[in-house]
C-alpha positions as a Markdown table, in Angstrom:
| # | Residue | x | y | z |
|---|---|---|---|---|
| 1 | Unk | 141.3 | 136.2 | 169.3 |
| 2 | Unk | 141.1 | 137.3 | 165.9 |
| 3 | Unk | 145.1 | 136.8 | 165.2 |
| 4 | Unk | 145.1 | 133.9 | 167.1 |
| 5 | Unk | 142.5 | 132.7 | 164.2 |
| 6 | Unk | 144.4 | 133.9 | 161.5 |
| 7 | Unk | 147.8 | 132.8 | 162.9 |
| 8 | Unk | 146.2 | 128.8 | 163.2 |
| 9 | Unk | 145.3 | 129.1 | 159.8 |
| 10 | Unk | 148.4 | 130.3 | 158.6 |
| 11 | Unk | 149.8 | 127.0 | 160.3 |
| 12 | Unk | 147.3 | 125.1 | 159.1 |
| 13 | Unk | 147.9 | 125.7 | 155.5 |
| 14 | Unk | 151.5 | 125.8 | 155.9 |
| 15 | Unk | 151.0 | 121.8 | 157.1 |
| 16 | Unk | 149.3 | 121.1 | 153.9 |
| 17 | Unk | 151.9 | 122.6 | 151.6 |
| 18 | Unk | 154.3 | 120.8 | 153.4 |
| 19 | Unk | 153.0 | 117.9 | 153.4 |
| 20 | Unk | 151.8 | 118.1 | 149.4 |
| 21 | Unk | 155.4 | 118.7 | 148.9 |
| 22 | Unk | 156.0 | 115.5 | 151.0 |
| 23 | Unk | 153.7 | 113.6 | 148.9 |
| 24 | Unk | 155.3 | 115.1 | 145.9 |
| 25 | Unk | 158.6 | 113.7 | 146.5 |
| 26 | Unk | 157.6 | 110.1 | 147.4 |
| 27 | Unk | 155.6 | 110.0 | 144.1 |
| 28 | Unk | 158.7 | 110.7 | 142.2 |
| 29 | Unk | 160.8 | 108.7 | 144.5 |
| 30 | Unk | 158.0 | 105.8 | 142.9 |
| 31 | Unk | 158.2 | 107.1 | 139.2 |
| 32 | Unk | 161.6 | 106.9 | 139.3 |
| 33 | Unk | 161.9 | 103.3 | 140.3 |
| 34 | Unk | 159.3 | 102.1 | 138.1 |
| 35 | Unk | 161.1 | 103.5 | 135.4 |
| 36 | Unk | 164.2 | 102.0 | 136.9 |
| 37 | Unk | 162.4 | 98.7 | 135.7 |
| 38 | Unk | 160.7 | 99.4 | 132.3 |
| 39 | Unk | 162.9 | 97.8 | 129.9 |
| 40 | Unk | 162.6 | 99.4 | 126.3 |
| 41 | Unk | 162.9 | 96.5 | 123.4 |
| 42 | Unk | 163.3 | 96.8 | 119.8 |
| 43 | Unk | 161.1 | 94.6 | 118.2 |
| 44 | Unk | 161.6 | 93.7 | 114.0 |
| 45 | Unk | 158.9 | 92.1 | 112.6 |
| 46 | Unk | 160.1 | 88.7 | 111.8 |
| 47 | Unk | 158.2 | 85.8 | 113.1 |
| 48 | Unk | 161.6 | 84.3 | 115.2 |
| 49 | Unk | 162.1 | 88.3 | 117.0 |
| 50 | Unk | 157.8 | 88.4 | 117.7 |
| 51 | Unk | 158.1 | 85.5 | 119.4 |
| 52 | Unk | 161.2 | 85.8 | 121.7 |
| 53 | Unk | 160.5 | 89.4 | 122.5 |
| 54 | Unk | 157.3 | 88.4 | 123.4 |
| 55 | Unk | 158.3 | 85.5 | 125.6 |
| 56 | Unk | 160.7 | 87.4 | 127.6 |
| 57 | Unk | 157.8 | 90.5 | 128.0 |
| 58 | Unk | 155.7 | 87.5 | 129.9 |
| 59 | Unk | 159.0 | 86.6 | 132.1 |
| 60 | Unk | 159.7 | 89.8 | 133.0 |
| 61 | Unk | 156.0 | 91.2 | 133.7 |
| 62 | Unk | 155.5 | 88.2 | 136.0 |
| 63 | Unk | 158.6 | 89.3 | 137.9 |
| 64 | Unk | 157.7 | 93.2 | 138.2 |
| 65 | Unk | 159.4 | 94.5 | 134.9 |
| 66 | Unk | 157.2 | 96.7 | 132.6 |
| 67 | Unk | 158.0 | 96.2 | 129.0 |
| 68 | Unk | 157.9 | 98.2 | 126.4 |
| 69 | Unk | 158.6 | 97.7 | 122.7 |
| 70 | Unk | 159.6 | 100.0 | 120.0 |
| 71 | Unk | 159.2 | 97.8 | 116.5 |
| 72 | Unk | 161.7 | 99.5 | 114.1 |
| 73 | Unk | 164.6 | 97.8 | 111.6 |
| 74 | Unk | 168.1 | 96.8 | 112.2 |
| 75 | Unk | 169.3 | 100.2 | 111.4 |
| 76 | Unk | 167.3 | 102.1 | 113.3 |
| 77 | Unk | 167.6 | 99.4 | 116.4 |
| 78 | Unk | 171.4 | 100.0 | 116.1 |
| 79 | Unk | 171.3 | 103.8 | 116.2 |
| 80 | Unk | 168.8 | 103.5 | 119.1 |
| 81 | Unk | 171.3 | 101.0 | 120.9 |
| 82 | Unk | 174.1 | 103.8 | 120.5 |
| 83 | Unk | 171.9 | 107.0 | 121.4 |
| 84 | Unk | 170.6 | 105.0 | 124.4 |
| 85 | Unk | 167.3 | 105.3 | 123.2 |
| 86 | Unk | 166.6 | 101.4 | 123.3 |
| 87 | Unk | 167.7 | 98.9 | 126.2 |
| 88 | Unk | 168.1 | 95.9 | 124.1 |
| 89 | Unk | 168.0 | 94.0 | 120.9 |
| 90 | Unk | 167.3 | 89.9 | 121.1 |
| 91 | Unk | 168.4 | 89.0 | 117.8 |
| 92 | Unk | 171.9 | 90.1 | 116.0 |
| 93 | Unk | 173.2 | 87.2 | 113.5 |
| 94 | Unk | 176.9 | 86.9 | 113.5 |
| 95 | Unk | 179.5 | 86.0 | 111.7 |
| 96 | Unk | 178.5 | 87.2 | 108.3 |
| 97 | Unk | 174.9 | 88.0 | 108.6 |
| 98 | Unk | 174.9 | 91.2 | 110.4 |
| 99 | Unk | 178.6 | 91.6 | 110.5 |
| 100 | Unk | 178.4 | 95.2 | 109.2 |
| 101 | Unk | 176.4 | 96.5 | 112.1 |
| 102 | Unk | 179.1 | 94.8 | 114.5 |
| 103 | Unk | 181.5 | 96.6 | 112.6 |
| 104 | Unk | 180.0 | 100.0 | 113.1 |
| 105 | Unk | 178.7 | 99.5 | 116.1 |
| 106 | Unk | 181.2 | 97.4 | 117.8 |
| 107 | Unk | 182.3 | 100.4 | 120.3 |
| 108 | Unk | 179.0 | 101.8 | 120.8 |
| 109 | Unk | 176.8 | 99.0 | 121.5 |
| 110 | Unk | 177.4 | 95.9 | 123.5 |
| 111 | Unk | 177.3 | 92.9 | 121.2 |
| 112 | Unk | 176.7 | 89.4 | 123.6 |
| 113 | Unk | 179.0 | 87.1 | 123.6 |
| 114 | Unk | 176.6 | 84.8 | 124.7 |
| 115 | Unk | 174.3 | 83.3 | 122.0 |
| 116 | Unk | 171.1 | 81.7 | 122.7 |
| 117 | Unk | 170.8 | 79.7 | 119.3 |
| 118 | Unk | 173.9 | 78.2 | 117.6 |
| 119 | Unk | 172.4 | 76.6 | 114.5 |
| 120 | Unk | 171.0 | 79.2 | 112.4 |
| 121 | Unk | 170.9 | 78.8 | 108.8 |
| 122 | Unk | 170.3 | 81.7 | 106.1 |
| 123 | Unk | 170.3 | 81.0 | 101.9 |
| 124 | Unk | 168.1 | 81.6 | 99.3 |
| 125 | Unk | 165.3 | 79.1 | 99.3 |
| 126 | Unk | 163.3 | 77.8 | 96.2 |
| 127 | Unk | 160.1 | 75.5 | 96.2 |
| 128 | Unk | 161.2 | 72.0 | 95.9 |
| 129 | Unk | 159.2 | 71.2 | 93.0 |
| 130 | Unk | 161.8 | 73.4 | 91.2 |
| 131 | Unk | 164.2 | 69.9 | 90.5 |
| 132 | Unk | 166.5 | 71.8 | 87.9 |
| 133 | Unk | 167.5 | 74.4 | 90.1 |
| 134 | Unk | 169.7 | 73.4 | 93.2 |
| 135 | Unk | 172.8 | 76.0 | 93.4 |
| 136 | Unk | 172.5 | 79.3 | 93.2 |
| 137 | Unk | 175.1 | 78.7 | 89.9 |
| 138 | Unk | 171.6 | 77.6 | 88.2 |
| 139 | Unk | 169.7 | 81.0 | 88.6 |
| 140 | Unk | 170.7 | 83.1 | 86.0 |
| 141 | Unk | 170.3 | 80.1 | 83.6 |
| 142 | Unk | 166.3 | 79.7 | 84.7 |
| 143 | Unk | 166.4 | 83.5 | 85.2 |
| 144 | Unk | 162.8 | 83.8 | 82.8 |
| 145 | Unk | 160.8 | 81.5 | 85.1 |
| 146 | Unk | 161.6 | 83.9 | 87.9 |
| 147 | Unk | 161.3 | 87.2 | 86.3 |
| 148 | Unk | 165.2 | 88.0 | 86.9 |
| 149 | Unk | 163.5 | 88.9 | 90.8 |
| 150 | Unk | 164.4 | 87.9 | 93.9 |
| 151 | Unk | 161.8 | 88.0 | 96.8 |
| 152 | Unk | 162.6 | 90.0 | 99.8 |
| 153 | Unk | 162.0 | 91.4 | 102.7 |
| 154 | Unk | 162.4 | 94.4 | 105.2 |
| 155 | Unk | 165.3 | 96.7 | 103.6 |
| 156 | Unk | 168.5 | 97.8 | 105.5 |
| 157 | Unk | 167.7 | 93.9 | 106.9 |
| 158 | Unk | 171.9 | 92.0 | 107.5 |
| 159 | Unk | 170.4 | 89.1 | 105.2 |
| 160 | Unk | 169.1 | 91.1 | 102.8 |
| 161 | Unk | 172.6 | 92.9 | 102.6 |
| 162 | Unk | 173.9 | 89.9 | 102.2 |
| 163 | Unk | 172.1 | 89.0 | 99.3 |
| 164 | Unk | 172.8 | 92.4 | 97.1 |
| 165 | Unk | 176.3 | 91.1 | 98.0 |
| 166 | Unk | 175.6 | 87.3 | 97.1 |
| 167 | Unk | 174.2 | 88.9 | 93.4 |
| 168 | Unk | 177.1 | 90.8 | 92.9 |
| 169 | Unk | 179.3 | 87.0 | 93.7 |
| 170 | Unk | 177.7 | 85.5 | 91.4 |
| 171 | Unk | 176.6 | 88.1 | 88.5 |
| 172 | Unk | 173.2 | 87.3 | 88.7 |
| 173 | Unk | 171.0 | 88.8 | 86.4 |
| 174 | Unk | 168.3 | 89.2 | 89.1 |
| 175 | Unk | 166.9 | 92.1 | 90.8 |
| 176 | Unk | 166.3 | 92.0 | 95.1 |
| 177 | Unk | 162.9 | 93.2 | 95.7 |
| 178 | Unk | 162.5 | 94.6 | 98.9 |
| 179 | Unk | 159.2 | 93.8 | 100.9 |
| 180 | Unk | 158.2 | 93.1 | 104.3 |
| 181 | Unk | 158.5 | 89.5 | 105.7 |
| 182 | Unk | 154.7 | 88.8 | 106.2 |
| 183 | Unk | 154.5 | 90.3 | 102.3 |
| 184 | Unk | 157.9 | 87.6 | 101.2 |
| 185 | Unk | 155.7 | 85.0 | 103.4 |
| 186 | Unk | 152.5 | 85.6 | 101.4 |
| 187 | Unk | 154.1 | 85.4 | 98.0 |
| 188 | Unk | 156.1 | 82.1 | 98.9 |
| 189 | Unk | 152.8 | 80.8 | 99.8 |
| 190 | Unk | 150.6 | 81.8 | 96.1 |
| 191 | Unk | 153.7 | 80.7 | 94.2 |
| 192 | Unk | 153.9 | 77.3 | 95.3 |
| 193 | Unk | 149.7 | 77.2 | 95.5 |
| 194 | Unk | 149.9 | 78.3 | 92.1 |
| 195 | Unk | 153.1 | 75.9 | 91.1 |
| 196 | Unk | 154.9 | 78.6 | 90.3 |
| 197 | Unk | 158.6 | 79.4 | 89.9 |
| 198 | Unk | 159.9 | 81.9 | 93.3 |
| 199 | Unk | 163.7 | 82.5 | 94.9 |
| 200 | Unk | 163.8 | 84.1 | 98.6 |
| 201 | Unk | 166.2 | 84.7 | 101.3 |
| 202 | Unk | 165.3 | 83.1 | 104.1 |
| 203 | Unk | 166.7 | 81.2 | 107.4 |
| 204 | Unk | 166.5 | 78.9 | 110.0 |
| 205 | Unk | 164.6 | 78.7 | 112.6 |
| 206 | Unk | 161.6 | 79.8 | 110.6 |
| 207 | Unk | 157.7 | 78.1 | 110.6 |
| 208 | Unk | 157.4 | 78.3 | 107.0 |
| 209 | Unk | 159.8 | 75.1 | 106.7 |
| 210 | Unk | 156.7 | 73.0 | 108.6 |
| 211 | Unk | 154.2 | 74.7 | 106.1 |
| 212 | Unk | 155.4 | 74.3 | 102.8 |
| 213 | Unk | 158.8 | 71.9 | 100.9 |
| 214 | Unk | 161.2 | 74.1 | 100.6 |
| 215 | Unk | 165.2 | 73.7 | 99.6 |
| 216 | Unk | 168.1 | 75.7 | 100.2 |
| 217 | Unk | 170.3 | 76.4 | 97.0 |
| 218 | Unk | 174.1 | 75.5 | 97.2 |
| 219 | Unk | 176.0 | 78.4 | 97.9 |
| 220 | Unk | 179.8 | 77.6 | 96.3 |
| 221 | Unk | 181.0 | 80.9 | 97.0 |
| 222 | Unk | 179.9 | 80.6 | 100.4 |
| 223 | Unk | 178.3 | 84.3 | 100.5 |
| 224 | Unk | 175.7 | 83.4 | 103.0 |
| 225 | Unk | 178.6 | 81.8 | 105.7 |
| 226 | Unk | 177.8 | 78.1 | 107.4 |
| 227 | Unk | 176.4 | 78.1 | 110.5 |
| 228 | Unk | 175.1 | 81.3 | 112.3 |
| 229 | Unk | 174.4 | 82.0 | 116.1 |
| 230 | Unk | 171.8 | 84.7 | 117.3 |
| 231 | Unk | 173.4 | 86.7 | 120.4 |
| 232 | Unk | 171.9 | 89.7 | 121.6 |
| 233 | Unk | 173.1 | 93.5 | 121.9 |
| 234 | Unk | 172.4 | 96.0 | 124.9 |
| 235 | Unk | 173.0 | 100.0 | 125.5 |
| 236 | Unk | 176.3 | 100.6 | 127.4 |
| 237 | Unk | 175.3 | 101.0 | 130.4 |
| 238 | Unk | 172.6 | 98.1 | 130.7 |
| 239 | Unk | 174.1 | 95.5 | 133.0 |
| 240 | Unk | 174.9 | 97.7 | 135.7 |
| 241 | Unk | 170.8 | 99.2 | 135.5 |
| 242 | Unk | 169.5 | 95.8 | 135.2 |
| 243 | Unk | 172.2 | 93.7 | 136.7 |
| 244 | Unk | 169.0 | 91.0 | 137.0 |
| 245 | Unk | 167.7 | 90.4 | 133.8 |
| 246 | Unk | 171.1 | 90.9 | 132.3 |
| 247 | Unk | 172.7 | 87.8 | 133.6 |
| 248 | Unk | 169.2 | 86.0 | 132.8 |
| 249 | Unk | 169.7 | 87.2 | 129.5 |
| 250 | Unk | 173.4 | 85.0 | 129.2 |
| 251 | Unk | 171.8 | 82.2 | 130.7 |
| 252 | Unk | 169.0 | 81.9 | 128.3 |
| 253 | Unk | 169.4 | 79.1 | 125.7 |
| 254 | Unk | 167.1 | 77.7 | 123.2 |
| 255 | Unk | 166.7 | 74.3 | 120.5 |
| 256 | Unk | 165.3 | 73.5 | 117.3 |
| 257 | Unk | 162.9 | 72.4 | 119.2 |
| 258 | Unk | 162.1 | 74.9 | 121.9 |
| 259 | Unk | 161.7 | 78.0 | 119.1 |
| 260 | Unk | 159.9 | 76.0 | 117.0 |
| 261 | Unk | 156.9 | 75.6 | 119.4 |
| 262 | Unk | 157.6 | 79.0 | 120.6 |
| 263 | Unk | 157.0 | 80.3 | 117.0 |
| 264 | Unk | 154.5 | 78.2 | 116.8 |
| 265 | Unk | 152.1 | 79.1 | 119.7 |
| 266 | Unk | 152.6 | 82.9 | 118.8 |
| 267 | Unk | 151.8 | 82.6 | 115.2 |
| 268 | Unk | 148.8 | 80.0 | 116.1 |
| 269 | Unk | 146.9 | 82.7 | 119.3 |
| 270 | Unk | 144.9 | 85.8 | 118.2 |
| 271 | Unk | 147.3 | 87.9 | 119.7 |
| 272 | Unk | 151.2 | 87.3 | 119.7 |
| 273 | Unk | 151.4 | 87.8 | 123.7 |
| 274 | Unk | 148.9 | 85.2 | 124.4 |
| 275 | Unk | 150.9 | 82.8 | 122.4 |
| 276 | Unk | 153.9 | 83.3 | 124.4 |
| 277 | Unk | 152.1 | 83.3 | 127.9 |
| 278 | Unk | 150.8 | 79.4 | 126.8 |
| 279 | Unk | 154.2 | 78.9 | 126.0 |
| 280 | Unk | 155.9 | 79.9 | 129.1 |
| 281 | Unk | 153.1 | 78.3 | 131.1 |
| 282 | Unk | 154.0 | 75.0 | 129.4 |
| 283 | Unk | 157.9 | 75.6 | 129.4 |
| 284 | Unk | 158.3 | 76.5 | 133.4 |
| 285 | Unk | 161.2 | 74.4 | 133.7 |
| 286 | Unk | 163.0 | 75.6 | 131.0 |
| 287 | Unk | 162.5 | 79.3 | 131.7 |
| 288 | Unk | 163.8 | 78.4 | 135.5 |
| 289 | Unk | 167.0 | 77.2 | 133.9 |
| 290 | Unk | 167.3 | 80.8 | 133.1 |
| 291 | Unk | 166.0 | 83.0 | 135.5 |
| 292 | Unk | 167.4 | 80.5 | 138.1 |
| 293 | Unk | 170.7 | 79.6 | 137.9 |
């Protein structure tokens, strides 16, 4: 009787390990396919990227996708891109704007060839109170009222390469002063309460143009290009893992109009995610368009 004891307890705890390895595997079975569907974003802190990688972390949380963002510059977005360390990038700027990370990226990183808004503009701005100024040509002439600086923001930035190149075109006598963007937003806002004299890069679509009269300066030499459009860039590899949200991705198009609300609902709610939820919510139709078709 005794080993007959002994011998059904044997059994019995041979069951549980068995089935504790059973369990086991169906939990990483379930890890493994919610990781299949956590999509790791870069996110740079410029008010455009906050509020269109926060739109599509609404979309794809309503459809199952768990988002997760990494906020980092362009250089270290790229590198992330290459390693594999990121899934995706919204916002590269091409032709001229952040043509030197296409360049040294172009094999390593897929660049869209979709773009999702065609009518970007990027220059130095001034307040438009500033009537003698007009052309970048007039800078180095008013170069006291400005302190020989130019305002900028996040270093390593395409733009703000751009404009160490645009100062070497045109032999300013000016200095680019790195920042962040909410910093460059701040002093664009006491210079113009204050009437005073202030030159920044900045671009199109942005909110500042609906809170303050700003001008873009004439760029003869063309440093800054015309028109830009804003693809996106993903980690080789990406469209076959999320064949989905890819082809969403080079469906989705946007106006002046639709990014300017956008901007504007995430810059207006306490928190940027909030923002975009009212936005989607209000925008249905338009986010069917892409998710849809």
């Amino acid at each position: 009787m005794k080993f007959i004891k002994e011998k059904s307890i044997i059994l019995f705890l041979s069951l549980i390990v068995v089935l504790a390895a059973c369990g086991s595997t169906d939990n990483n079975e379930d890890v493994t396919e919610a990781e299949q569907k956590t999509i790791h974003m870069g996110q740079i802190n410029w008010a455009e990227n906050i509020a269109v990688t926060n739109m599509w972390k609404v979309i794809l949380e309503d459809r199952g996708y768990d988002v997760k963002f990494s906020v980092i510059d362009m250089g270290t977005t790229m590198k992330a891109l290459e390693k594999g360390e990121l899934d995706l990038s919204l916002e590269v700027w091409l032709p001229v704007q952040d043509a030197n990370y296409f360049e040294t990226y172009k094999e390593d990183v897929n660049f869209s060839e979709e773009v999702w808004y065609d009518n970007a503009k990027v220059g130095l701005v001034v307040p438009a109170y500033m009537e003698d100024i007009n052309s970048i040509e007039d800078l180095n002439e008013h170069k006291e009222l400005f302190e020989s600086r130019i305002t900028g923001f996040d270093p390593g930035a395409g733009t703000m390469e751009v404009t160490e190149q645009l100062i070497s075109d045109y032999d300013l006598d000016f200095e680019l002063i790195p920042s962040s963007e909410p910093a460059m937003l701040t002093a664009i806002g006491e210079a113009i309460k204050n009437e005073e004299a202030i030159v920044a890069p900045l671009w199109n679509p942005h909110r500042i143009f609906a809170e303050y009269d700003l001008k873009y300066l004439d760029d003869p030499k063309n440093t800054f290009g015309g028109i830009e459009k804003i693809h996106h860039a993903t980690r080789h590899g990406f469209e076959e893992d999320f064949e989905e949200f890819d082809q969403w991705l080079k469906n989705w198009k946007m106006n002046d109009e639709e990014i300017g609300t956008l901007m504007t609902a995430v810059e207006n709610a306490e928190e940027p995610l909030d923002g975009a939820k009212t936005w989607v919510e209000n925008n249905q139709e338009l986010v069917d368009q892409w998710i849809n078709d």
